[in-house]
Gaussian input, Z-matrix of N, CA and C with variables (Angstrom, degrees):
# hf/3-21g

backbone

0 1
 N
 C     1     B1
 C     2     B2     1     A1
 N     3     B3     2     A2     1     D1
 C     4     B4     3     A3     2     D2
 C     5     B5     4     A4     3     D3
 N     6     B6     5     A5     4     D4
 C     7     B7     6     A6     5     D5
 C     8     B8     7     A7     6     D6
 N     9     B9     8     A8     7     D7
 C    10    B10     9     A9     8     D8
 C    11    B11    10    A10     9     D9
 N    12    B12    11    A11    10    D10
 C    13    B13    12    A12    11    D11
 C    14    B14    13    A13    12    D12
 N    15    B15    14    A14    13    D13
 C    16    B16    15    A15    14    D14
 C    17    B17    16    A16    15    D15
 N    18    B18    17    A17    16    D16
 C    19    B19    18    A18    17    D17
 C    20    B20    19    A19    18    D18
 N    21    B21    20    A20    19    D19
 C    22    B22    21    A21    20    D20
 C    23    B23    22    A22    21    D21
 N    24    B24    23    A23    22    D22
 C    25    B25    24    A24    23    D23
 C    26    B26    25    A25    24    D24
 N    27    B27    26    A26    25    D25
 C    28    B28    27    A27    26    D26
 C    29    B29    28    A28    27    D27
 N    30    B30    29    A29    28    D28
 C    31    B31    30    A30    29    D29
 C    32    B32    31    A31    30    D30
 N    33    B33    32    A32    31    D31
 C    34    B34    33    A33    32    D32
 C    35    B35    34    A34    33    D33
 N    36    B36    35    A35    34    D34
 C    37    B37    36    A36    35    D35
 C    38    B38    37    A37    36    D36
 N    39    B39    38    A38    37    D37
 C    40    B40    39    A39    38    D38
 C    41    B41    40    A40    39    D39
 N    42    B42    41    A41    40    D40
 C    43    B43    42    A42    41    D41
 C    44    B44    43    A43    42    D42
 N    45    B45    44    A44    43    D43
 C    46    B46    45    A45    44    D44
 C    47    B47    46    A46    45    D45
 N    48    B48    47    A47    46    D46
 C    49    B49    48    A48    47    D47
 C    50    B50    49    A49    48    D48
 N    51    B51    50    A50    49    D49
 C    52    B52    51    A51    50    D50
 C    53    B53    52    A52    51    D51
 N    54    B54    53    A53    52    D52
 C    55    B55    54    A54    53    D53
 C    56    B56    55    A55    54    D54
 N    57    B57    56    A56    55    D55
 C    58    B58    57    A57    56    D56
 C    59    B59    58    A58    57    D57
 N    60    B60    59    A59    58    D58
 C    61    B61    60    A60    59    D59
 C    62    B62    61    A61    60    D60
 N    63    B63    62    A62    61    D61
 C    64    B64    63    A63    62    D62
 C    65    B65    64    A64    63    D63
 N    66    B66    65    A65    64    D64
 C    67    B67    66    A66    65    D65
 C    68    B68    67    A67    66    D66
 N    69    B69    68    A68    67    D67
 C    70    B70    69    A69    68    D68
 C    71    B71    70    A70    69    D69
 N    72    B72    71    A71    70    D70
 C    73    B73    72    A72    71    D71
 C    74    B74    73    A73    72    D72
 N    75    B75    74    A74    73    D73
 C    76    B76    75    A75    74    D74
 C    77    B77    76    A76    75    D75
 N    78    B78    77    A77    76    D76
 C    79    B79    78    A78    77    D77
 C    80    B80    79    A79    78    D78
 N    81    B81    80    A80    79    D79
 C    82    B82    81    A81    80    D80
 C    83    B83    82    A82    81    D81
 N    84    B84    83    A83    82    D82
 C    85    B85    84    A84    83    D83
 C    86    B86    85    A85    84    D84
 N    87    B87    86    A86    85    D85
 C    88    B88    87    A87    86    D86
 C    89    B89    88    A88    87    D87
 N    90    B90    89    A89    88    D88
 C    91    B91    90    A90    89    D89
 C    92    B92    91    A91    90    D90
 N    93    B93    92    A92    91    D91
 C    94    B94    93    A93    92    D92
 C    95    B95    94    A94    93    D93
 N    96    B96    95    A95    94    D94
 C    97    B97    96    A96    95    D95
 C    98    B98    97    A97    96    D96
 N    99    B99    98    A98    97    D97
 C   100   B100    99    A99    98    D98
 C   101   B101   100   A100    99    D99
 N   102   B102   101   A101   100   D100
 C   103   B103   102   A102   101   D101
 C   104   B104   103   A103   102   D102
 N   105   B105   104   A104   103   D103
 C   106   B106   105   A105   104   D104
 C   107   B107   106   A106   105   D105
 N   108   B108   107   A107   106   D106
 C   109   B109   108   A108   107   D107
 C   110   B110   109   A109   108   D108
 N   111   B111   110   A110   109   D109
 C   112   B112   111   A111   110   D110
 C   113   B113   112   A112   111   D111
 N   114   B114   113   A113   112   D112
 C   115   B115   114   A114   113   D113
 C   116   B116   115   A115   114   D114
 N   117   B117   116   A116   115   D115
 C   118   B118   117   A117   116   D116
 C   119   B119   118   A118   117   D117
 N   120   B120   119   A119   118   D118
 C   121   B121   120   A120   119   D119
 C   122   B122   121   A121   120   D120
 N   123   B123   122   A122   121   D121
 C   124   B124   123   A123   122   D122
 C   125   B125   124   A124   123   D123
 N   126   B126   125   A125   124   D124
 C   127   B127   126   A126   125   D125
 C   128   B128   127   A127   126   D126
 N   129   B129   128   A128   127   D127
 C   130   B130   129   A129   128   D128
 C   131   B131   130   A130   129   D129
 N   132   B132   131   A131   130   D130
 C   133   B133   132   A132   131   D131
 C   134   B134   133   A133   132   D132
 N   135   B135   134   A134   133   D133
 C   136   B136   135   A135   134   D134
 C   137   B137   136   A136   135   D135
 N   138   B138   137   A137   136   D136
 C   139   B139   138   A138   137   D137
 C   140   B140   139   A139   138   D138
 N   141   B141   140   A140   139   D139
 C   142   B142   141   A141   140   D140
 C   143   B143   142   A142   141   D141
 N   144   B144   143   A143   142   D142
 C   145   B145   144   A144   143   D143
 C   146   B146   145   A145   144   D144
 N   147   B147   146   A146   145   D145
 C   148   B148   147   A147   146   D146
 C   149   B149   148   A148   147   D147
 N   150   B150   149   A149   148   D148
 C   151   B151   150   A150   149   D149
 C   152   B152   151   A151   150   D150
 N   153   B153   152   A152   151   D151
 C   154   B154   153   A153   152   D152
 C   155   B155   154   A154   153   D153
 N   156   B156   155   A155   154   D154
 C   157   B157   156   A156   155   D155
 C   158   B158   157   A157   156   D156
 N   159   B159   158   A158   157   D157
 C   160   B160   159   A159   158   D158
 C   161   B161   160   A160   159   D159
 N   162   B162   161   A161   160   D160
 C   163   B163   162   A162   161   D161
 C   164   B164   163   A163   162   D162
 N   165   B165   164   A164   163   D163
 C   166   B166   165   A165   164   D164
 C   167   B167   166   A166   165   D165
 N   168   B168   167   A167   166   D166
 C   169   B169   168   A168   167   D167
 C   170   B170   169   A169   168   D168
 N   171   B171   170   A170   169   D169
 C   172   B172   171   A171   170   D170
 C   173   B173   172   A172   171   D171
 N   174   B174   173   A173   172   D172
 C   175   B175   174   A174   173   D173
 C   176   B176   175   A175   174   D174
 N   177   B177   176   A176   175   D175
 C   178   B178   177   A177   176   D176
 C   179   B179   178   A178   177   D177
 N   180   B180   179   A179   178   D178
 C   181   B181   180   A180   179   D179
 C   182   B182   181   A181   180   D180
 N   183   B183   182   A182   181   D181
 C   184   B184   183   A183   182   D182
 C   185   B185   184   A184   183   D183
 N   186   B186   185   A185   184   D184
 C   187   B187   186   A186   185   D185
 C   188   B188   187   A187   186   D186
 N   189   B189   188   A188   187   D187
 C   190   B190   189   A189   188   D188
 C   191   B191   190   A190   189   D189
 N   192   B192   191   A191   190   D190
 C   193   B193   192   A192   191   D191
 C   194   B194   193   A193   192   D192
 N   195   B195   194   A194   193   D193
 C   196   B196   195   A195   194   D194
 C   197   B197   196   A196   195   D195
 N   198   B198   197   A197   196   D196
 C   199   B199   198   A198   197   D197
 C   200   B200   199   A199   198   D198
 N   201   B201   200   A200   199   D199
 C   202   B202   201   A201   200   D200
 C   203   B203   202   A202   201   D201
 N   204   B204   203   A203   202   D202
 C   205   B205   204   A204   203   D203
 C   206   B206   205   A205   204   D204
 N   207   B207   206   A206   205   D205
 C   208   B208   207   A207   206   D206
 C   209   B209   208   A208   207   D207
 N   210   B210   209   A209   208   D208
 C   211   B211   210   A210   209   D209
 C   212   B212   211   A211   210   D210
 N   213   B213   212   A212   211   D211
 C   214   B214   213   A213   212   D212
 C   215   B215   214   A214   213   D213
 N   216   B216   215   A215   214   D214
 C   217   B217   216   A216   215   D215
 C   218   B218   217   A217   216   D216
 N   219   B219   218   A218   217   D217
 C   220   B220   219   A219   218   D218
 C   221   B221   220   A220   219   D219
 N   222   B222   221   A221   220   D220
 C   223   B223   222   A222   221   D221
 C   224   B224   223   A223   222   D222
 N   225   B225   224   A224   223   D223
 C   226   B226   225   A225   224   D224
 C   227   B227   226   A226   225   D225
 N   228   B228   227   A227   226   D226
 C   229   B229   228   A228   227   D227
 C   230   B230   229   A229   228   D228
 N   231   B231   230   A230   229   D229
 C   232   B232   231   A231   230   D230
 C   233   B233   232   A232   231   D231
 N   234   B234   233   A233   232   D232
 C   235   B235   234   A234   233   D233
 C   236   B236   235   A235   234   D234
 N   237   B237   236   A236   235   D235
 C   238   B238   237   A237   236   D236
 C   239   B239   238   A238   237   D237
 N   240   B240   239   A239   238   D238
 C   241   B241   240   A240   239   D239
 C   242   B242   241   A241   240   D240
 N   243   B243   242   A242   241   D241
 C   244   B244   243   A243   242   D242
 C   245   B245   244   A244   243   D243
 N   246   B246   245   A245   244   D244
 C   247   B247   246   A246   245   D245
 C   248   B248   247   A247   246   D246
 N   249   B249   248   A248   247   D247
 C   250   B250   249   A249   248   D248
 C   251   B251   250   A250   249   D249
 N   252   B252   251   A251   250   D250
 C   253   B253   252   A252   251   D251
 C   254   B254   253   A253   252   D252
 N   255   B255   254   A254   253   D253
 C   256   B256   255   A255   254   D254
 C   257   B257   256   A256   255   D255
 N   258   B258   257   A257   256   D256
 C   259   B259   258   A258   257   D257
 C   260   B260   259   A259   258   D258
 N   261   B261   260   A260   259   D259
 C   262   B262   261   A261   260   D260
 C   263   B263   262   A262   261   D261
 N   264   B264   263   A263   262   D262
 C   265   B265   264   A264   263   D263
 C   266   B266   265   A265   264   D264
 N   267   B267   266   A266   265   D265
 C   268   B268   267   A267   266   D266
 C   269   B269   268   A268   267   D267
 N   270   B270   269   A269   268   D268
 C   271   B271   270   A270   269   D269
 C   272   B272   271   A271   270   D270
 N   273   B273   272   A272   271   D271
 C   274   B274   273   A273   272   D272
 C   275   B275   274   A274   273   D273
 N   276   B276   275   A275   274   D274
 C   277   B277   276   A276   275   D275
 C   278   B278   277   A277   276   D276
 N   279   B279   278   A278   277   D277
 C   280   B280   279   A279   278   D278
 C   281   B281   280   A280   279   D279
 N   282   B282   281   A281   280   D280
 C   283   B283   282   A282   281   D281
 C   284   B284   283   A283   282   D282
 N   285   B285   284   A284   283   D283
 C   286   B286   285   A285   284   D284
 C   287   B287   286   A286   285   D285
 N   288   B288   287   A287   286   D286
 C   289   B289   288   A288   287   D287
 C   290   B290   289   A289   288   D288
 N   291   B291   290   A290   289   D289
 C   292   B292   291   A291   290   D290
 C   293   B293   292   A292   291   D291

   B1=1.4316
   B2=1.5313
   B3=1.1134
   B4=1.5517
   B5=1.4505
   B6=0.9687
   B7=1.6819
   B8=1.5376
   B9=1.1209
   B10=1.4638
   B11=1.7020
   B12=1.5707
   B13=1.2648
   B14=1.2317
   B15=1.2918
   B16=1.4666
   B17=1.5417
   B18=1.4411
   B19=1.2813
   B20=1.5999
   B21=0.9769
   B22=1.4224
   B23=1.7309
   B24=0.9900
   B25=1.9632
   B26=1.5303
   B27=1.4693
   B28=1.3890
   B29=1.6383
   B30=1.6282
   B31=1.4097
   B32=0.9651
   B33=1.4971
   B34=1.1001
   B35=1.7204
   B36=1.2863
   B37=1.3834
   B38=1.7203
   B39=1.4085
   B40=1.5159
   B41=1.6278
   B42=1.4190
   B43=1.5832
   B44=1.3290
   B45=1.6343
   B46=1.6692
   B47=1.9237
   B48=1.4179
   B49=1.7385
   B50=1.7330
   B51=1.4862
   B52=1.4949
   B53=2.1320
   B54=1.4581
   B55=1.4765
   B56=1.2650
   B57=1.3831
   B58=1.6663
   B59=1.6118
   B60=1.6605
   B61=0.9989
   B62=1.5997
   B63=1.4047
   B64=1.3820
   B65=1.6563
   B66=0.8645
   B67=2.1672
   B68=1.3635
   B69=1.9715
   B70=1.6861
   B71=1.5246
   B72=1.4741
   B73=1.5722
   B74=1.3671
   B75=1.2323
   B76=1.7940
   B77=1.4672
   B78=1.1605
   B79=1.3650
   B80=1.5104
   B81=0.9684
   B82=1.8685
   B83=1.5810
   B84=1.1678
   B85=1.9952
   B86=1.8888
   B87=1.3650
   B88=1.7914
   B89=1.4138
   B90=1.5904
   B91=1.5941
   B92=2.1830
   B93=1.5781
   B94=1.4784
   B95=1.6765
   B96=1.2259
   B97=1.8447
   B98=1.1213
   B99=1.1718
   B100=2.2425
   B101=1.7313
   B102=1.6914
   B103=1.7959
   B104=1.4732
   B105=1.5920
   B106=1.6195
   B107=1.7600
   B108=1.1687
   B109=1.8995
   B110=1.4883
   B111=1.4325
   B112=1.3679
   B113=1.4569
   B114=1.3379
   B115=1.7520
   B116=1.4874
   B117=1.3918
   B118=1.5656
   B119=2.0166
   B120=0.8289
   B121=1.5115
   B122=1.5163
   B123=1.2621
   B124=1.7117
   B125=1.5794
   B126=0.9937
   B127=1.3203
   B128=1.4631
   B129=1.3904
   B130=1.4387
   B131=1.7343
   B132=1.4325
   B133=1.1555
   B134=1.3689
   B135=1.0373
   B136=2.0836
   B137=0.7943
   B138=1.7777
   B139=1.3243
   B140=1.6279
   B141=1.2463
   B142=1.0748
   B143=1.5153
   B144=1.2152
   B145=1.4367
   B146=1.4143
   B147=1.5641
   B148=1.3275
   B149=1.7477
   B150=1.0353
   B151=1.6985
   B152=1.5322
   B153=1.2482
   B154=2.0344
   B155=1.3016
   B156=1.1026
   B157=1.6267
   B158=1.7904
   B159=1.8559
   B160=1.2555
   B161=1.6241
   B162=1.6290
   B163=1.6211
   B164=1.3473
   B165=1.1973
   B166=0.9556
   B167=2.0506
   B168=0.8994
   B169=1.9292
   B170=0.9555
   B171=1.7163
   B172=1.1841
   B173=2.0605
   B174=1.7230
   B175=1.9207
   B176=1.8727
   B177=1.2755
   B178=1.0992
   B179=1.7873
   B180=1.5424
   B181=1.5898
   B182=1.1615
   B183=1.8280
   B184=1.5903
   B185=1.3003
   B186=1.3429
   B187=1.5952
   B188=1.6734
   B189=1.0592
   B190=1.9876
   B191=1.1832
   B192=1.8144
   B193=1.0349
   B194=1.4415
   B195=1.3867
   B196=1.8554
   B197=0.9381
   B198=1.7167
   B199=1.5891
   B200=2.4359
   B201=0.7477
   B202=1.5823
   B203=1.4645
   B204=0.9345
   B205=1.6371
   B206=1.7791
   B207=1.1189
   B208=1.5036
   B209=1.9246
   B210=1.1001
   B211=1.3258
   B212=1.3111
   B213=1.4940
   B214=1.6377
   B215=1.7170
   B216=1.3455
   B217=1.3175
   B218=1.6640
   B219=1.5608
   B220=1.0621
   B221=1.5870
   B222=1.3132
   B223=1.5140
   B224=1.6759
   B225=0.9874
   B226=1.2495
   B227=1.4441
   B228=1.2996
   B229=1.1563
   B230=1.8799
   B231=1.4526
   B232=1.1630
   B233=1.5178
   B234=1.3896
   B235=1.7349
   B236=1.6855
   B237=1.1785
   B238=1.6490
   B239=1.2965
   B240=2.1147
   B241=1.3236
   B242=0.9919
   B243=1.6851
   B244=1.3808
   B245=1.1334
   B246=0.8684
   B247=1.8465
   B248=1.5843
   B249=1.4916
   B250=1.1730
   B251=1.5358
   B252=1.7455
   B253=1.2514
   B254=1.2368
   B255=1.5245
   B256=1.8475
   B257=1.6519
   B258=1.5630
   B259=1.2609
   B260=1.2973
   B261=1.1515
   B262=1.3258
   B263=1.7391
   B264=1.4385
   B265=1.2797
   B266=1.8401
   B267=1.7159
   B268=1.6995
   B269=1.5981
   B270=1.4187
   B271=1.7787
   B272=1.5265
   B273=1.6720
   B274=1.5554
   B275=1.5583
   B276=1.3341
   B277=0.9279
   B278=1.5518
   B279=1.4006
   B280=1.4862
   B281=1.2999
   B282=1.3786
   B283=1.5585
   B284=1.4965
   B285=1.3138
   B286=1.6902
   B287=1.6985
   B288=1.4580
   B289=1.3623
   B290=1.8147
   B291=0.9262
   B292=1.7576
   B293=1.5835
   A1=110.53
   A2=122.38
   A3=133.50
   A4=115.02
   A5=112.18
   A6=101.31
   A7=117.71
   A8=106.88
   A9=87.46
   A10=124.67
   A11=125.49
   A12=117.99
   A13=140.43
   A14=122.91
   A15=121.50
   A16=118.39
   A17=127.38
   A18=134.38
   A19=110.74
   A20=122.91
   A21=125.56
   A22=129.31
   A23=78.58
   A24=94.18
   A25=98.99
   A26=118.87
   A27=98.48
   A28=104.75
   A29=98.29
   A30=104.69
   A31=110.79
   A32=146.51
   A33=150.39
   A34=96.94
   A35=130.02
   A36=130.20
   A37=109.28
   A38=105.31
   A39=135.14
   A40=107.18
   A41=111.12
   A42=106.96
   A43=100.78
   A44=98.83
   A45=86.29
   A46=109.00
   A47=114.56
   A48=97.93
   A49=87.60
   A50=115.64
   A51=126.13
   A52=81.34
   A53=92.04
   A54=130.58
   A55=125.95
   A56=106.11
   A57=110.66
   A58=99.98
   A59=104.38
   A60=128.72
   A61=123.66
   A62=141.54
   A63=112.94
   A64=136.12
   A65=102.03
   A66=109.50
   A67=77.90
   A68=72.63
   A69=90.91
   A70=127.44
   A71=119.71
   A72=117.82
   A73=131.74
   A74=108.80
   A75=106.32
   A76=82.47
   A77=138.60
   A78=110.37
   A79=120.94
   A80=127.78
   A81=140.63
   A82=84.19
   A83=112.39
   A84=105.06
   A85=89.24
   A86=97.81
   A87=86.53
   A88=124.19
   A89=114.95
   A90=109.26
   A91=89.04
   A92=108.98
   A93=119.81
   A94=102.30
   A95=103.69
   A96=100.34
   A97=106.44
   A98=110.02
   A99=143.33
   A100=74.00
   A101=80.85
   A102=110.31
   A103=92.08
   A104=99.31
   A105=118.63
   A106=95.76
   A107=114.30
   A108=101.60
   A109=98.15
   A110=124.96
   A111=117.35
   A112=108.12
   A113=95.34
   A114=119.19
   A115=104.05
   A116=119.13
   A117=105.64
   A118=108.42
   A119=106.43
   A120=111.37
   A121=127.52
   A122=115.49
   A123=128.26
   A124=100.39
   A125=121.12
   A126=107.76
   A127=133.34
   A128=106.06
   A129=132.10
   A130=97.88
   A131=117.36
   A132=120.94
   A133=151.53
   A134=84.99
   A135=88.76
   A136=127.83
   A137=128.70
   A138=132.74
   A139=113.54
   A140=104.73
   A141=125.23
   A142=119.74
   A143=144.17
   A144=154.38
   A145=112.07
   A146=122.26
   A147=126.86
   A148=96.80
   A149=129.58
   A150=119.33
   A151=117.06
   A152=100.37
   A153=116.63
   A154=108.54
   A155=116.48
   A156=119.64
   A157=83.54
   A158=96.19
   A159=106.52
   A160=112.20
   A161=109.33
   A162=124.39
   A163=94.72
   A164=160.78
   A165=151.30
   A166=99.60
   A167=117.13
   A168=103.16
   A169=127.17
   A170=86.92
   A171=108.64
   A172=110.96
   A173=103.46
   A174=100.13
   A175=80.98
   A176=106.51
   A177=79.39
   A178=137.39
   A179=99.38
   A180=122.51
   A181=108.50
   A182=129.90
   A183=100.55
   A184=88.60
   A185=142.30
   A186=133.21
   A187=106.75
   A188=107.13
   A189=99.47
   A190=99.60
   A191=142.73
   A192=141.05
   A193=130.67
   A194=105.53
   A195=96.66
   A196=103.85
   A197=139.60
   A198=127.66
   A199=71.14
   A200=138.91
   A201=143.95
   A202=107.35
   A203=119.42
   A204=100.89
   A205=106.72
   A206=113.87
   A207=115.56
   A208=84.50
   A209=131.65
   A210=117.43
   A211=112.08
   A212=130.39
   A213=121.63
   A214=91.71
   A215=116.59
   A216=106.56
   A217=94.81
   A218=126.21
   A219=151.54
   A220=93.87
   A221=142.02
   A222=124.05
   A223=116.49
   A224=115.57
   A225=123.00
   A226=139.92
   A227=131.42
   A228=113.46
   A229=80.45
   A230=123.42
   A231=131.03
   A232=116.36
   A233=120.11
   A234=121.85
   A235=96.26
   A236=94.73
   A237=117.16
   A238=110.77
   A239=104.78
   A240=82.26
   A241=129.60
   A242=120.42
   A243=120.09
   A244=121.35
   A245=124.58
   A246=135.31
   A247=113.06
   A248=121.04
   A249=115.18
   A250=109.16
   A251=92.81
   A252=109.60
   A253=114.16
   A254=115.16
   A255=128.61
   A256=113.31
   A257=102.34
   A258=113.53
   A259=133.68
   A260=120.10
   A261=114.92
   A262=130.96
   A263=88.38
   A264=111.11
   A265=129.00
   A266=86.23
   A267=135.52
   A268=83.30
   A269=111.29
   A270=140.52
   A271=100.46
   A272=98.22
   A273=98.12
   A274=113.00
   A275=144.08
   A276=134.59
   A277=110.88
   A278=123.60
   A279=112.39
   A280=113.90
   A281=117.53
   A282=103.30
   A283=132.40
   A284=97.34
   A285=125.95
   A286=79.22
   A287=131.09
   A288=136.49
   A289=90.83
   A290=110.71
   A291=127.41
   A292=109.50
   D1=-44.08
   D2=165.50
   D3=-57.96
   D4=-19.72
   D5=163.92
   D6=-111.54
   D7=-22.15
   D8=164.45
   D9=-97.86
   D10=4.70
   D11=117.58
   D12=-47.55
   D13=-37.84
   D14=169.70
   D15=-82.95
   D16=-17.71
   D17=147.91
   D18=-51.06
   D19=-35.68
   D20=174.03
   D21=-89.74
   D22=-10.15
   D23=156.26
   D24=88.41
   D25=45.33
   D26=152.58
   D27=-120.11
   D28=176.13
   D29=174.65
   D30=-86.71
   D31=162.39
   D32=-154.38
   D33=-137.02
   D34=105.81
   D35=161.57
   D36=-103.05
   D37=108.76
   D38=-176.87
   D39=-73.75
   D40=122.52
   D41=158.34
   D42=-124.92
   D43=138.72
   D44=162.69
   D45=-99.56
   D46=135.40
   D47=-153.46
   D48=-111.64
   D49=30.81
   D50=-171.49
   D51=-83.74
   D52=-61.42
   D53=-170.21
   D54=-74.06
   D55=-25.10
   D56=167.71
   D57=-150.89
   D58=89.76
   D59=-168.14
   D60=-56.85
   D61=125.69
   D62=164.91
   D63=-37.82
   D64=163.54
   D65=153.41
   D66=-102.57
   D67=154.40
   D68=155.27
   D69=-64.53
   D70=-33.36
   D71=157.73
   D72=-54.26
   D73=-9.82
   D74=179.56
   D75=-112.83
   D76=-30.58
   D77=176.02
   D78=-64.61
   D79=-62.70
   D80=147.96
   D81=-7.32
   D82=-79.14
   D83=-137.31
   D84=-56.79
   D85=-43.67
   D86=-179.85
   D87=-57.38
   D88=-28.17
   D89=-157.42
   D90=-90.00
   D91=-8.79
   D92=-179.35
   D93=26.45
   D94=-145.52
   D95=-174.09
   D96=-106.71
   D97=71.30
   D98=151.21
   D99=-113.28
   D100=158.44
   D101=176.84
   D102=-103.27
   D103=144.65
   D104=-175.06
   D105=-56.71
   D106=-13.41
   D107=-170.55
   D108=-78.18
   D109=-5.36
   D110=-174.85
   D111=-66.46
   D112=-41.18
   D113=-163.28
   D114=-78.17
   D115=-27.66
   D116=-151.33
   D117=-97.70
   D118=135.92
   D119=167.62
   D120=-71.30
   D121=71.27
   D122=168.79
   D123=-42.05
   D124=-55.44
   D125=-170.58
   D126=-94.55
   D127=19.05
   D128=174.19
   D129=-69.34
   D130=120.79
   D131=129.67
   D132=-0.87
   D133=-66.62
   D134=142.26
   D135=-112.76
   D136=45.36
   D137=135.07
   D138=-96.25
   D139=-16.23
   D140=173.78
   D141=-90.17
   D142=-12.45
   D143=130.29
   D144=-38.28
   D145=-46.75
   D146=-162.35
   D147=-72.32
   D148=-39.39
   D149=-175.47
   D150=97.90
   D151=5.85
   D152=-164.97
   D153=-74.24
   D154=169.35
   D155=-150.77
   D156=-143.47
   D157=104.12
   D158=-161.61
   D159=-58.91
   D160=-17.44
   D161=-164.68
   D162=-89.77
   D163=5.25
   D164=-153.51
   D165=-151.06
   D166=-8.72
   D167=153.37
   D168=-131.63
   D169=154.91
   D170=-145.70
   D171=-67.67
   D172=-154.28
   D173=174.36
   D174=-73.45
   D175=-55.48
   D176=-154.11
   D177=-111.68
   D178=38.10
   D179=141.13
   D180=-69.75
   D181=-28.26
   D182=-170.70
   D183=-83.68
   D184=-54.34
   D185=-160.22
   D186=-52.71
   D187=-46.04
   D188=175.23
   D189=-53.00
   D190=-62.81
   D191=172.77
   D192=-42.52
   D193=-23.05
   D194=166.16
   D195=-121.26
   D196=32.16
   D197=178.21
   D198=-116.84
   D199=-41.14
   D200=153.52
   D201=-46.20
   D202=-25.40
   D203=-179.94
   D204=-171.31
   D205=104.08
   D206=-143.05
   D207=-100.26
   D208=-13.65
   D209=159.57
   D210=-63.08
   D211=39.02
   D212=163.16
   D213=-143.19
   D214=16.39
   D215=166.31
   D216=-83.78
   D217=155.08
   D218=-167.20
   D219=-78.12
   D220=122.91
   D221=161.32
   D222=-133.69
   D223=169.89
   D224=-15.95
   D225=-51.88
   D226=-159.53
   D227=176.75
   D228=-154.59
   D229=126.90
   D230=-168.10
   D231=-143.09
   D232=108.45
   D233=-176.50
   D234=-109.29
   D235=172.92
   D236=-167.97
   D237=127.10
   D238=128.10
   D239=-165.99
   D240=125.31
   D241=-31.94
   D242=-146.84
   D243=53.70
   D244=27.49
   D245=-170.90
   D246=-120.03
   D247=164.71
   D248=141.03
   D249=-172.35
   D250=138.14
   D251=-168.96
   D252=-107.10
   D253=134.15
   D254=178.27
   D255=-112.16
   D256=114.11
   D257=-168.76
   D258=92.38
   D259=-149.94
   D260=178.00
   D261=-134.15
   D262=57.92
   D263=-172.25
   D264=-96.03
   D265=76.73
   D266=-160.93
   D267=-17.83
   D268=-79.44
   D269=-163.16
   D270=-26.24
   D271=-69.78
   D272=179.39
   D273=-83.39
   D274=50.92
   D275=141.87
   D276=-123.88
   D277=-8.23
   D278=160.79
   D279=-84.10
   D280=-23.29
   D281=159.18
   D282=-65.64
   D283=-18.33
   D284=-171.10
   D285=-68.77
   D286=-70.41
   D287=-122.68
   D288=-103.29
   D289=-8.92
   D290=178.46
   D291=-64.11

């Protein structure tokens, strides 16, 4: 995905957010009015360790849960654009980069 964004002529500014963690306020302004389930990784491994009962939390048990453990944030996570894209959803990002 990183190269064929950069085949397409943008710059690429890298965070690693393992290592330079969100706040909960920059997380909010990113997840804006999308629902935190956009963002969160159900099928992460360690969402799947925890034993949680996906029907039962709330917006904002998942945001405590990935600002606590940011391997269940969805990634990538990619703006430009006025846009922003969660995951790796090839289709809409060559149209994105089109």
């Amino acid at each position: 995905m990183r190269a064929e964004l950069s085949q397409a002529g943008f710059e690429l500014l890298e965070r690693d957010f393992f290592k330079e963690v969100f706040s909960r306020d920059e997380l909010v302004g990113i997840i804006g009015s999308r629902s935190p389930e956009d963002f969160f990784s159900f099928r992460s491994p360690s969402f799947k360790k925890l034993g949680l009962d996906r029907e039962h939390l709330k917006n904002d048990d998942l945001i405590d849960l990935m600002l606590q453990e940011p391997r269940l944030i969805r990634r990538p996570l990619i703006s430009g654009r006025g846009m922003l894209f969660v995951g790796t959803d090839k289709k809409a990002l060559r149209e994105f980069s089109n």
